[in-house]
PANUKOL-373870 format. One line per field, with one value per residue (C-alpha): residue number from 1; chain; x, y, z. Coordinates in Angstrom, 2 decimals. Example, Ala and Ser with C-alpha at 12.3 -4.5 7.8 and 13.67 -1.06 7.14 Angstrom:
<nodes>
n = 1	2
chain = A	A
xx = 12.30	13.67
yy = -4.50	-1.06
zz = 7.80	7.14
</nodes>
This chain:
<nodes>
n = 1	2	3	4	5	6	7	8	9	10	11	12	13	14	15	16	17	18	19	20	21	22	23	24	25	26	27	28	29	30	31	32	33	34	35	36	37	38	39	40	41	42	43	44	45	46	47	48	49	50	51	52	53	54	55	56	57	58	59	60	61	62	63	64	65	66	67	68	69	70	71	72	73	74	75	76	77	78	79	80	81	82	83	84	85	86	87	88	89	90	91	92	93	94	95	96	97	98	99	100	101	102	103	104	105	106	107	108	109	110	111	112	113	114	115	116	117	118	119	120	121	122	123	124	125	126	127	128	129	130	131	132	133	134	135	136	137	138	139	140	141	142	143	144	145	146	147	148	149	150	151	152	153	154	155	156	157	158	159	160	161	162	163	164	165	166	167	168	169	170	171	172	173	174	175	176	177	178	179	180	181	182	183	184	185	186	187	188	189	190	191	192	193	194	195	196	197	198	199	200	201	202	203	204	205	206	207	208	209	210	211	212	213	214	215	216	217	218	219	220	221	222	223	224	225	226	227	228	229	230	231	232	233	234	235	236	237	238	239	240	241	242	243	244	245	246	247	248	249	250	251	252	253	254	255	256	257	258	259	260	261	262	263	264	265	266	267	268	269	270	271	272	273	274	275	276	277	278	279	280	281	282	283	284	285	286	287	288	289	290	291	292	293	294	295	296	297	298	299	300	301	302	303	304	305	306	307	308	309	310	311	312	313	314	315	316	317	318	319	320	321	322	323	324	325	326	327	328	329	330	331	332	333	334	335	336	337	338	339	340	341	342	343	344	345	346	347	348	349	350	351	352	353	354	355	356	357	358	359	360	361	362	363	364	365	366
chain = A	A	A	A	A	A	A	A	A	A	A	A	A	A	A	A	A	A	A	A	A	A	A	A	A	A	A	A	A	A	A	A	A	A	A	A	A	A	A	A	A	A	A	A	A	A	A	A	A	A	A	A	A	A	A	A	A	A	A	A	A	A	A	A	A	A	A	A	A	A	A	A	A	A	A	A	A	A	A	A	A	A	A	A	A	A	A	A	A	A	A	A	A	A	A	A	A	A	A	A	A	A	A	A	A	A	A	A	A	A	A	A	A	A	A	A	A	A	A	A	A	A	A	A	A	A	A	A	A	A	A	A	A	A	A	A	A	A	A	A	A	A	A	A	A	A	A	A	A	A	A	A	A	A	A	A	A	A	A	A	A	A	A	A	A	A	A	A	A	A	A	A	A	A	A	A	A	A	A	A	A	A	A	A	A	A	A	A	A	A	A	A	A	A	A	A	A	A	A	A	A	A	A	A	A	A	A	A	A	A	A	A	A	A	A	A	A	A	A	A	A	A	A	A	A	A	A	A	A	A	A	A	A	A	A	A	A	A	A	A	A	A	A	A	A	A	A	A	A	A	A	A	A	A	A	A	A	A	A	A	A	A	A	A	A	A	A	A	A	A	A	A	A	A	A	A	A	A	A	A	A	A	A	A	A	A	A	A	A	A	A	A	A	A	A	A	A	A	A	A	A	A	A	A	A	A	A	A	A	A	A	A	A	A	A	A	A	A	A	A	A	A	A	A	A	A	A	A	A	A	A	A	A	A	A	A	A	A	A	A	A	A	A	A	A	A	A	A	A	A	A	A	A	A	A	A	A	A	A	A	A	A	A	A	A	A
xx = -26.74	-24.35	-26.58	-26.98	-22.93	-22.67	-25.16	-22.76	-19.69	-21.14	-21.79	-18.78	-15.69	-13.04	-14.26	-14.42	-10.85	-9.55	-10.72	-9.32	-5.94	-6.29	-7.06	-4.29	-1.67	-3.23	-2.02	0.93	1.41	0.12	1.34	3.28	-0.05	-2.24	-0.01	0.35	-3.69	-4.12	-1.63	-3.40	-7.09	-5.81	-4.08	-7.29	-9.41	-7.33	-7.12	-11.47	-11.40	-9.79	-11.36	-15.34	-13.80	-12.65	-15.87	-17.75	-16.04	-17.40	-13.91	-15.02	-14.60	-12.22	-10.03	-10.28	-9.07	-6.05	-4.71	-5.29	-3.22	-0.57	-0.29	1.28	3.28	5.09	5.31	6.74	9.04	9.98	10.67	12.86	14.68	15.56	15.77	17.79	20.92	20.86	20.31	23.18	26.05	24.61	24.93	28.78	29.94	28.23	31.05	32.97	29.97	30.09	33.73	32.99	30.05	32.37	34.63	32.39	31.04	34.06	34.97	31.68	32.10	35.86	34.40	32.18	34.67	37.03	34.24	33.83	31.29	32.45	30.55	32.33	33.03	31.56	28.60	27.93	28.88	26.46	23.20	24.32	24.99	24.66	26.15	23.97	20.98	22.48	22.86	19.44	18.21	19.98	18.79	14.75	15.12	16.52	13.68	11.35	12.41	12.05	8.48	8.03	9.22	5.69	4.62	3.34	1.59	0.16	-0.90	-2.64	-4.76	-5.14	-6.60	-9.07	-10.24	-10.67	-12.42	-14.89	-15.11	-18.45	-19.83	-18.61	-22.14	-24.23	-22.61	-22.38	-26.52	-27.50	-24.74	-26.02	-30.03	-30.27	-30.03	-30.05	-28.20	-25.52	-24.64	-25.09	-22.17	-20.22	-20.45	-18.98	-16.19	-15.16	-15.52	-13.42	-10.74	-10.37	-10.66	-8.17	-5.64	-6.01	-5.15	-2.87	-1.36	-1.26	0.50	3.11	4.12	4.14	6.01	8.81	9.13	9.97	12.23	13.95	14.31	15.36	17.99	19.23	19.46	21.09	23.90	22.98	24.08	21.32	18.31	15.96	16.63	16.07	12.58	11.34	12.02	10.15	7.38	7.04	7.75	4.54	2.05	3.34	1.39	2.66	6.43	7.21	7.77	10.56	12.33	12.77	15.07	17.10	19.43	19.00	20.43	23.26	24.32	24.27	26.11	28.85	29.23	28.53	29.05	26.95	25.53	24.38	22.61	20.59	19.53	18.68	16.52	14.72	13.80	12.00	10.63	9.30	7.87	6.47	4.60	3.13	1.96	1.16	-0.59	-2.28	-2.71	-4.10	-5.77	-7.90	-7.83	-8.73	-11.99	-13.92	-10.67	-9.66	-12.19	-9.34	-8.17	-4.53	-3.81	-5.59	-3.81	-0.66	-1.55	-3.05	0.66	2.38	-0.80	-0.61	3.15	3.54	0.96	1.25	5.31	5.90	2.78	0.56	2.50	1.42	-2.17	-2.50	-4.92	-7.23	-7.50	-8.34	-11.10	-12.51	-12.96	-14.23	-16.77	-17.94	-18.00	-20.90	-23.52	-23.85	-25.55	-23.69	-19.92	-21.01	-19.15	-15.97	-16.09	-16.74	-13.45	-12.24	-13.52	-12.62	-14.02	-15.98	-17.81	-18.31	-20.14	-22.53	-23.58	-24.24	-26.09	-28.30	-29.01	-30.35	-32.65	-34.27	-34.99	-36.45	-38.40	-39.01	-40.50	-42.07	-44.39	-45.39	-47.07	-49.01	-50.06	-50.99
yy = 39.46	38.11	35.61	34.50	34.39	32.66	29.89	29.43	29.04	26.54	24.28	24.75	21.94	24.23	25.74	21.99	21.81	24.34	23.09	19.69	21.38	23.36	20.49	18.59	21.47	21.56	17.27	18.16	20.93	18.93	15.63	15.13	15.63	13.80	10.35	9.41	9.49	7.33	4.78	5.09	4.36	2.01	0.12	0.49	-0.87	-4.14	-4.42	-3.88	-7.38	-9.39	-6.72	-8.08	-11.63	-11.27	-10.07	-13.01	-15.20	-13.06	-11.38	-7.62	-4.80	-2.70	-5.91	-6.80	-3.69	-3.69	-7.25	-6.08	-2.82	-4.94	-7.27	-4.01	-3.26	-6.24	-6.66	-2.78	-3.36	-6.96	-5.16	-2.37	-4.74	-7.06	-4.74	-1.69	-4.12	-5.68	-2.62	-0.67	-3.39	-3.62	0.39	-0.12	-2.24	-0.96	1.10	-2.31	-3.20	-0.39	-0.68	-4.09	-3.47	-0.51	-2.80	-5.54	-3.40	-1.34	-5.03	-5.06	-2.21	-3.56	-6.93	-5.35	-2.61	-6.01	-7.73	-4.79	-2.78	0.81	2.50	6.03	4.91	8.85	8.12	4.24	5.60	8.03	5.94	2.85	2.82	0.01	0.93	4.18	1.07	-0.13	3.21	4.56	1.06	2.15	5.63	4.46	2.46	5.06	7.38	4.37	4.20	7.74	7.76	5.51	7.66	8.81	5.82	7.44	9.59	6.29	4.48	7.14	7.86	4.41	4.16	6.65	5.43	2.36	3.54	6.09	3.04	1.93	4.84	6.21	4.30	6.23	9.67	8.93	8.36	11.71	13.77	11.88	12.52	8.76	7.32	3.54	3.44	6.14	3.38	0.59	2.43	3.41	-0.12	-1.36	0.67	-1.00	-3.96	-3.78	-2.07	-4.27	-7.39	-5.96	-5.05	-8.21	-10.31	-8.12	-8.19	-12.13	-12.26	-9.56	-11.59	-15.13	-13.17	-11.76	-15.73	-17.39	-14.91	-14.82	-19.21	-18.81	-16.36	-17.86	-21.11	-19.48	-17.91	-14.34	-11.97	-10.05	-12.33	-10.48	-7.28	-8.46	-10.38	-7.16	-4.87	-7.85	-7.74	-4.17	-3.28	-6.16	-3.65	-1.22	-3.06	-3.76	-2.59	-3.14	-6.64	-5.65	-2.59	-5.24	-7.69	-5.28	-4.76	-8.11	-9.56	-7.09	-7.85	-11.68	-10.73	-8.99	-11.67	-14.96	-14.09	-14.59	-18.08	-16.58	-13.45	-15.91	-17.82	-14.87	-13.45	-16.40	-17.32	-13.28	-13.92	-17.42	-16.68	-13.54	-15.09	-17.75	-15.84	-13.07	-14.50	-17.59	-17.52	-13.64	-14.14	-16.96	-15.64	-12.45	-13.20	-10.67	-8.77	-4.80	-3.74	-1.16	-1.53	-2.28	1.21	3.08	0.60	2.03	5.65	5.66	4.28	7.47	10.01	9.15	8.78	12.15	13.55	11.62	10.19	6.58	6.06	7.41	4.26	1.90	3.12	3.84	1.06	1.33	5.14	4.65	1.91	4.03	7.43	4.71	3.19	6.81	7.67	4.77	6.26	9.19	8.89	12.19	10.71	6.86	7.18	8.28	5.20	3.14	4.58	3.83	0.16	-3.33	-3.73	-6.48	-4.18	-2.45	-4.79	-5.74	-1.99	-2.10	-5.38	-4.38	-0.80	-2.74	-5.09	-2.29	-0.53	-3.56	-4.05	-0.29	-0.60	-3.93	-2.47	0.71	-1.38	-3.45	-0.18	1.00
zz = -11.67	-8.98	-7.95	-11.81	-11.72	-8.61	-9.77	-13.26	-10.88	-8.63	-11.25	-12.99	-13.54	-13.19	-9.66	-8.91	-10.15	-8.51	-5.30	-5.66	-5.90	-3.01	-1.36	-2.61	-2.12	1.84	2.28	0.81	3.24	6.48	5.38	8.65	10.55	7.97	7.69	11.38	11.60	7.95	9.30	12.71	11.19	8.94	11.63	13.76	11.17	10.87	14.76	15.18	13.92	16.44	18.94	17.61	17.89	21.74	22.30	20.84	23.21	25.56	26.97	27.63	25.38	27.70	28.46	24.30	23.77	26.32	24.96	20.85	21.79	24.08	20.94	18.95	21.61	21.39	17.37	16.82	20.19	18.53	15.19	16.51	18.34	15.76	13.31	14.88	15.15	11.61	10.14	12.23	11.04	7.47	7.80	9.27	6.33	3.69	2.26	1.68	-0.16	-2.35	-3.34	-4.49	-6.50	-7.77	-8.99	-10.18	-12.58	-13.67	-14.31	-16.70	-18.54	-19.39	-20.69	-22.81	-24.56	-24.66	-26.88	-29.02	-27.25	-26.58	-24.04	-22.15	-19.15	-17.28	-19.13	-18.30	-14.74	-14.45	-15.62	-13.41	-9.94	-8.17	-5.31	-4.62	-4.55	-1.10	-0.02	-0.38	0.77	4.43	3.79	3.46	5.99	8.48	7.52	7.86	11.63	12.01	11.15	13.36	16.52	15.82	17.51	20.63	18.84	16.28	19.33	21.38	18.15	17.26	21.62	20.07	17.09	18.43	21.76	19.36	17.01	18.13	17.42	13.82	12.45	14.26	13.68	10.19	10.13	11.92	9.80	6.72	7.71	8.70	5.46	5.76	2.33	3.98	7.00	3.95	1.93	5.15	6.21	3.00	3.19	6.48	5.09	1.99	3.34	6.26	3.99	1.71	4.61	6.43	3.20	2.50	5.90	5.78	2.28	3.41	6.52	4.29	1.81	4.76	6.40	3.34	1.94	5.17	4.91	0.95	2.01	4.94	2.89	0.05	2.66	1.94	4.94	6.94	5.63	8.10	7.12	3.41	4.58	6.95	3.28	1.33	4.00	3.79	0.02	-0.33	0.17	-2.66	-5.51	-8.72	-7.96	-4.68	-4.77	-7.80	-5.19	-2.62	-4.47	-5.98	-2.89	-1.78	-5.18	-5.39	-1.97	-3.32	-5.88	-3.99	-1.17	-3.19	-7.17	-9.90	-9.21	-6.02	-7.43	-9.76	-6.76	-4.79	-7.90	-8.65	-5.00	-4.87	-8.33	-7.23	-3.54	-5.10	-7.81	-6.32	-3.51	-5.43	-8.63	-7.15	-3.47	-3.20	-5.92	-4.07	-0.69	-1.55	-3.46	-5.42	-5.85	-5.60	-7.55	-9.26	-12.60	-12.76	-14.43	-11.81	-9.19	-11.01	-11.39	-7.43	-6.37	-8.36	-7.70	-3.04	-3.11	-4.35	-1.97	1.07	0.19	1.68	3.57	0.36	-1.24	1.10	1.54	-2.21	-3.16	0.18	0.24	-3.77	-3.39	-0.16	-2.56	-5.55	-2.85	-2.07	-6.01	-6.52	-4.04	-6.13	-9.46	-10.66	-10.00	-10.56	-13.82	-11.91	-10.07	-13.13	-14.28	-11.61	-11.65	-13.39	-17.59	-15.93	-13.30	-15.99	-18.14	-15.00	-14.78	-18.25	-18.51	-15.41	-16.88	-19.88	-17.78	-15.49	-18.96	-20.55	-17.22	-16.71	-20.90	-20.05	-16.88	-19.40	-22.13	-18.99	-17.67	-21.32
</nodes>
């Protein structure tokens, strides 16, 4: 009887479920441990890359290793440096800031009720304030930094991963009974996700240098600031790109009026959408592999879970589980959920041509 019970559970969605949300609630719980090693493997993925290439021009691995792990050394120290002062006098006058914008759109709300349009001004208050924008701009940002006094801890375990990274393949065959098709799928992974970040990576920085030349052209104050939050907000998909120029056009607005706003929106609207809509498009190839909903949906589901860093590793960590998803033929329709309407279509129009062929070799056997 128990075992008959115990048989109808294990099969069962809702023990399933119920699992998932234990699991869940437990990231949640240990997302302070569970972020630093994502951003760590992540990080360690992108940096295997110019690790294989050392090697091919036959520098050796230990030494490789040494001058990839010096390299991040001197970008985060670069960073911080360059950074930690822009970001402590933005920080200094930002109340000045916030009295203006204050004013400018007290100054608003007036002009409308002067051309008819009575709004209360508590209420109109309450839904905008653009001043609390700069304000939780500084306030990311200092958390931002503070995640990243984890960075002993980030590059010991990215020393790790990388040392150990030789031999994930061949743990991954003996704990998955030396399937060929496991070390296929596990090699795939690799692949995608370090194709995906390295684009990605290149975009973001592209995206950070000419923002920072648009700004500094326009006359906007702390263009590098702005650029580093374009950079960064680059790997949110769909809405980063939006957050980013927010503060950076209400800051135009306070310190060079509306003509300067406009410039400052349509130089992140430009650089973003060329970049964004025809040179990742190109460079990038086959594509995500994600439909833009679950793109979307991944963005809200990891930021919850994992908070900032489940934002920026939203679409990798999503096409790693969709990647794991296909090798099964019991979840293969969770990753065609998952998937693009044209990956789709190619399952279906291969299904139908293995039964036509599967049909086809029965009536020559018959």
């Amino acid at each position: 009887m128990n075992n008959e019970i115990n048989r109808s559970m294990k099969g069962s969605p809702f023990v399933t479920i119920a699992a998932l949300i234990i699991i869940f609630a437990g990231m949640i719980y240990a997302k302070s441990i569970i972020t630093p090693f994502l951003l760590a493997l992540f990080i360690s993925i992108i940096c295997a890359q110019p690790i294989s290439w050392l090697e091919r021009k036959r520098v050796p691995g230990w030494l490789a290793l040494i001058i990839v792990l010096l390299g991040l050394i001197f970008i985060f120290s670069g960073l911080a440096f360059l950074i930690g002062g822009t970001l402590s006098s933005f920080s200094g006058n930002l109340s000045k800031y916030e009295s203006t914008l204050t004013s400018i759109s007290n100054t608003f709300i007036q002009f409308l009720s002067e051309k008819g349009i009575t709004i209360p001004k508590d209420q109109i208050s309450n839904l905008i304030q653009p001043a609390k924008i700069l304000e939780f701009t500084v306030t990311a940002l200092n958390q931002l930094f503070n995640m990243m006094g984890n960075t002993f801890l980030i590059f010991l375990l990215i020393l790790f991963i990388l040392t150990e990274f030789g031999s994930f393949s061949v743990k991954a065959k003996a704990i998955l009974s030396g399937s060929d098709k496991s070390i296929s799928y596990f090699s795939t992974i690799i692949q995608n996700v370090r194709h995906y970040l390295g684009i990605k990576t290149l975009i973001c920085l592209l995206t950070g240098i000419f923002i920072y030349i648009a700004l500094l052209i326009i006359g906007v104050d702390y263009p590098l600031l702005w650029a580093l939050i374009a950079a960064l907000m680059n790997y949110i998909p769909n809405i980063g790109s939006i957050i980013a120029a927010i503060p950076a056009v209400l800051l135009a607005l306070v310190q060079l009026g509306l003509g300067g706003a406009i410039w400052t929106l349509g130089s992140f609207m430009l650089i973003n959408n060329i970049l964004g809509n025809f040179v990742e498009p190109r460079i990038m190839g086959k594509g995500l592999g994600l439909s833009t909903l679950v793109v979307f949906l991944s963005l809200l589901f990891w930021g919850f879970i994992l908070g900032m860093v489940g934002m920026f590793l939203s679409v990798p960590i999503t096409m790693t589980i969709k990647i794991i998803l296909e090798q099964n033929e019991k979840t293969k329709w969770l990753a065609i959920l998952l998937g693009t309407p044209t990956e789709a279509k190619t399952y279906l129009e291969n299904k139908e041509m293995s039964e036509k062929l599967y049909k086809k070799s029965d009536l020559q056997e018959s």
